[in-house]
C-alpha positions as CSV (number, residue, x, y, z in Angstrom):
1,X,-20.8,12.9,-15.4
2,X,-16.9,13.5,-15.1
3,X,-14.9,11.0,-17.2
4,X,-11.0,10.3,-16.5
5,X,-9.0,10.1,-13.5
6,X,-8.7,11.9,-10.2
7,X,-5.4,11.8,-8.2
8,X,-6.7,11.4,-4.5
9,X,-4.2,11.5,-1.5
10,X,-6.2,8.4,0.8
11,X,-6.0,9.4,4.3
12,X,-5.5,7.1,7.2
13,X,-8.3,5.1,8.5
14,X,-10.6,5.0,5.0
15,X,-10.1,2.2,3.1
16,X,-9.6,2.5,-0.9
17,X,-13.5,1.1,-0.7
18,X,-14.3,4.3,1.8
19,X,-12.7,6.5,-0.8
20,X,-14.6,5.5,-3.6
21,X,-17.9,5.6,-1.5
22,X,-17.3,8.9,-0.9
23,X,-15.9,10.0,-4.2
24,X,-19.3,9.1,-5.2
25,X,-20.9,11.3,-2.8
26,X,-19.8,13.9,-3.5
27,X,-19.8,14.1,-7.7
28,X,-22.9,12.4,-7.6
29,X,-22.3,9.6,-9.7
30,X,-21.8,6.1,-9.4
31,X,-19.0,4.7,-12.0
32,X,-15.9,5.4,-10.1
33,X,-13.1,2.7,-9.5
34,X,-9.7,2.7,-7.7
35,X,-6.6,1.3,-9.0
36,X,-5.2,-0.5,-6.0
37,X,-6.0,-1.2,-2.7
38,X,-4.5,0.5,0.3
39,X,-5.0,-0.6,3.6
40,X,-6.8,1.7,5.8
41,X,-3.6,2.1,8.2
42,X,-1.4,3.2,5.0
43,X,-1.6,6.6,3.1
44,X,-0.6,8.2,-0.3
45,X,-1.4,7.9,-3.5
46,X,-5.1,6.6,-4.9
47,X,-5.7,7.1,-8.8
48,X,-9.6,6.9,-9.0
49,X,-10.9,6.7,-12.4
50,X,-14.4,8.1,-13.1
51,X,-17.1,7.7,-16.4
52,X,-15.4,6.3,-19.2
53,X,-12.2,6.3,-17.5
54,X,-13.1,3.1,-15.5
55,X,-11.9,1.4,-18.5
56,X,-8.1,2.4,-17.3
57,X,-8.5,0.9,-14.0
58,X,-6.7,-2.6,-15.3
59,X,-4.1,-0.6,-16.9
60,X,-3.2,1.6,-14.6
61,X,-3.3,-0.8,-11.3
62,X,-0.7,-2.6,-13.5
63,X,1.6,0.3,-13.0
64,X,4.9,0.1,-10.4
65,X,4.3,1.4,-7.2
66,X,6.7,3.3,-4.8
67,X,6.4,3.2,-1.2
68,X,7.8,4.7,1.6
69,X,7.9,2.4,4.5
70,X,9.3,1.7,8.2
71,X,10.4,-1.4,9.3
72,X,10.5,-1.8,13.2
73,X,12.6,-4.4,13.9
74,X,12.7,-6.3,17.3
75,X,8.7,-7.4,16.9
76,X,6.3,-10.0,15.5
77,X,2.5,-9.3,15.2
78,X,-0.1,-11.5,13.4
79,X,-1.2,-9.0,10.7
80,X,2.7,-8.3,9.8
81,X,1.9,-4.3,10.5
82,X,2.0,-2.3,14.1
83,X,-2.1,-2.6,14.1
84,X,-1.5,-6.2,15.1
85,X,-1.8,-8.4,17.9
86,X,2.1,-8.8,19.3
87,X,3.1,-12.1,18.7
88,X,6.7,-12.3,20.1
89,X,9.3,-9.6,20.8
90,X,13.1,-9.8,20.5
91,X,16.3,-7.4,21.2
92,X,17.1,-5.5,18.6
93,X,21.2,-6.4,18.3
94,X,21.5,-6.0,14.4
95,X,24.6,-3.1,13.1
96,X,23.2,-0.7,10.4
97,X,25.8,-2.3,7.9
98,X,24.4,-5.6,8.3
99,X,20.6,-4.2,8.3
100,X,21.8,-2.1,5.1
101,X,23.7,-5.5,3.3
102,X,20.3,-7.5,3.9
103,X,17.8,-4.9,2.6
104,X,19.8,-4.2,-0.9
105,X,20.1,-8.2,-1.5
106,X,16.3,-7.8,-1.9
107,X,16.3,-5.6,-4.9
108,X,15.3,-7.5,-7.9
109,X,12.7,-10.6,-8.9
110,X,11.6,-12.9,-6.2
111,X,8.4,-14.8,-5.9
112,X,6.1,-13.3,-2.7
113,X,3.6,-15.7,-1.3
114,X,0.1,-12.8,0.1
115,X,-0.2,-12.5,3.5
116,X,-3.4,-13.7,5.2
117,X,-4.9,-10.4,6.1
118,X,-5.2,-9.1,2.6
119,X,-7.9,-8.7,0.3
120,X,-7.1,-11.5,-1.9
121,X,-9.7,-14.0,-2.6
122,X,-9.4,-18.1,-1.9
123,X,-12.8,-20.0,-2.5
124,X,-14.8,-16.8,-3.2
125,X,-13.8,-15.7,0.7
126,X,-11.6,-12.8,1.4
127,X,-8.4,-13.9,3.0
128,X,-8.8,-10.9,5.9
129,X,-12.0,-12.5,6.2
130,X,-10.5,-15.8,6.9
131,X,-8.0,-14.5,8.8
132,X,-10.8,-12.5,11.5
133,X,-12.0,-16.5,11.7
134,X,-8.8,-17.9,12.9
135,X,-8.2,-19.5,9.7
136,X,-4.8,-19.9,7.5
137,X,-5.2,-20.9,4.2
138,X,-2.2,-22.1,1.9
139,X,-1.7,-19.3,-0.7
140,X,0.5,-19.7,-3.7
141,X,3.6,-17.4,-4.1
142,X,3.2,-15.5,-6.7
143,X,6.4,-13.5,-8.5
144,X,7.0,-9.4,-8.1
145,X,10.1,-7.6,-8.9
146,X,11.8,-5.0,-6.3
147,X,13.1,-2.6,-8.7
148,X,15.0,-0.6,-6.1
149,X,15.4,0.1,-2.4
150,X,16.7,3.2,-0.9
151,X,17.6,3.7,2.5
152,X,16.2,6.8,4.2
153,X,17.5,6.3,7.7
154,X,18.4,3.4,10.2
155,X,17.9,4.3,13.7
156,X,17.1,0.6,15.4
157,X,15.3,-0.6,16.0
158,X,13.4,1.6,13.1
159,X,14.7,1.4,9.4
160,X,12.8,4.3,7.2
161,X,13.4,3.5,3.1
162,X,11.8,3.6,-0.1
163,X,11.0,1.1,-2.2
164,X,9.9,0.6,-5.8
165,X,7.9,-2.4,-6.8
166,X,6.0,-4.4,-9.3
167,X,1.8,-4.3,-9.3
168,X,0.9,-6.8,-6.2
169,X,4.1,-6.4,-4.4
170,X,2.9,-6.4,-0.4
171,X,5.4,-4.0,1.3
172,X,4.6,-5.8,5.1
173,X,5.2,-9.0,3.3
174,X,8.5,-7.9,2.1
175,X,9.9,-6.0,5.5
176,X,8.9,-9.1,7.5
177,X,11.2,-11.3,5.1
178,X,14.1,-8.7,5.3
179,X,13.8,-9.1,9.0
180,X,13.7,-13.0,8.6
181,X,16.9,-12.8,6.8
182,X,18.4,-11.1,9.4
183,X,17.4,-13.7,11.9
184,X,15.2,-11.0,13.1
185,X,11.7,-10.6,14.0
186,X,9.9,-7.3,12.1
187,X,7.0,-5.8,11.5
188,X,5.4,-2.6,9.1
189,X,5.1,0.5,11.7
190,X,3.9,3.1,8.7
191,X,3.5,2.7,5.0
192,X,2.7,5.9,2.2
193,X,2.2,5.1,-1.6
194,X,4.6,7.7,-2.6
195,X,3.7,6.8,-6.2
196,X,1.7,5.2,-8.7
197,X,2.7,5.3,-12.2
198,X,2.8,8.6,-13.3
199,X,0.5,10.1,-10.5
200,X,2.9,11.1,-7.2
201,X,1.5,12.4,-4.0
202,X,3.4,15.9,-5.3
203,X,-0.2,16.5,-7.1
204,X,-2.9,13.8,-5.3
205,X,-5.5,15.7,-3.9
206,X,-7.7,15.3,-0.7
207,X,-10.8,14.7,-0.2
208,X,-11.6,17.8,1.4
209,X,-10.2,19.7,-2.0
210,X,-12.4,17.2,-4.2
211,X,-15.1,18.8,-2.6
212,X,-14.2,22.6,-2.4
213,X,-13.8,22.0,-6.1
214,X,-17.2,20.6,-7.0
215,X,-18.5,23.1,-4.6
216,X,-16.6,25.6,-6.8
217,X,-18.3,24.2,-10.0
218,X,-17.3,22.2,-13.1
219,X,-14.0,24.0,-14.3
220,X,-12.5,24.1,-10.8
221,X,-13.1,19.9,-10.6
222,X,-11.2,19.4,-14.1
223,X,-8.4,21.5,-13.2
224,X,-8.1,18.9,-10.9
225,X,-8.0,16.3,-13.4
């Protein structure tokens, strides 16, 4: 059995649950955790600790997070990301130096309240489970930190930047609000965990290389590791 932690680069369309399945398929073994959910439209960085190392998990979903995210401006859907139903659309009439002014007045601490379609849990039922139902539940903001936001590019109604956060920051939570305080309407149109901690997508790995390596035998998965 391996113990420690695996960098894995998640792919669209798994969820981190799908990852961990399939970790397990192909080491053959069954303790394996992740360190942070990513939803299945989002990419990047996945730390997956195996053996003894599940005892890191806590410590290392603690970790800050950076993100790389686009925010499309000009369109309101139900999950707060471009997988969603479209709710409401509006012309896009904001100037980059006021899109610019309202994204940087977002960097520090602010309390966050979880959107419906996450993975949360109210009364022992998953609030994406609720959500499916119809259902809205009152959730209870809870306090993150934006530690910085860069600015990649603005080309409206798209706004590409990177952002650093605190554990249980939701990135689709916080583009919607920057688009509220706009007087806009926004929603998340692609999201990649760029980092988390100390592991960066510069040395996650894929699936696909997880298992040439076991293919290629013990040594070749630790130098992995």
């Amino acid at each position: 059995m391996l113990d420690g932690v695996l960098n894995i680069y998640k792919e669209k369309g798994y969820t981190s649950h799908d990852v961990v399945a399939k970790m397990r398929g192909i080491l053959r073994q069954k303790k394996i955790g992740h360190t942070g959910t990513l939803d299945p439209d989002a990419e990047g960085v996945l730390p997956v600790c195996l053996g003894k190392g599940t005892r890191l998990c806590d410590m290392l979903t603690d970790h800050s997070k950076v993100y790389r995210a686009v925010l499309l401006l000009g369109i309101d859907t139900d999950t707060q990301d471009i997988s969603g139903q479209i709710l409401e659309k509006r012309p896009v009439e904001e100037n980059p130096e006021q899109v610019l002014e309202v994204i940087k007045s977002f960097i520090g601490p602010y309390d966050q309240i979880p959107p419906m379609y996450s993975a949360l849990k109210v009364d022992g039922k998953r609030l994406y489970e609720l959500a499916r139902a119809g259902k809205t539940v009152e959730r209870q903001a809870r306090p993150v930190v934006i530690h910085d936001i860069t600015v990649e590019s603005i080309e409206l109604p798209r706004v590409t930047m990177t952002v650093s956060c605190s554990k249980g920051t939701y990135i689709r939570v916080l583009l919607e609000e920057i688009a509220e305080a706009m007087g806009q309407k926004g929603t998340m149109s692609a999201l990649r965990r760029v980092a988390a901690g100390v592991y960066t997508e510069a040395d996650a790995h894929s699936l696909e290389e997880i298992q040439a390596a076991k293919n290629a035998g013990p040594e070749a998965l630790q130098a992995l590791m």
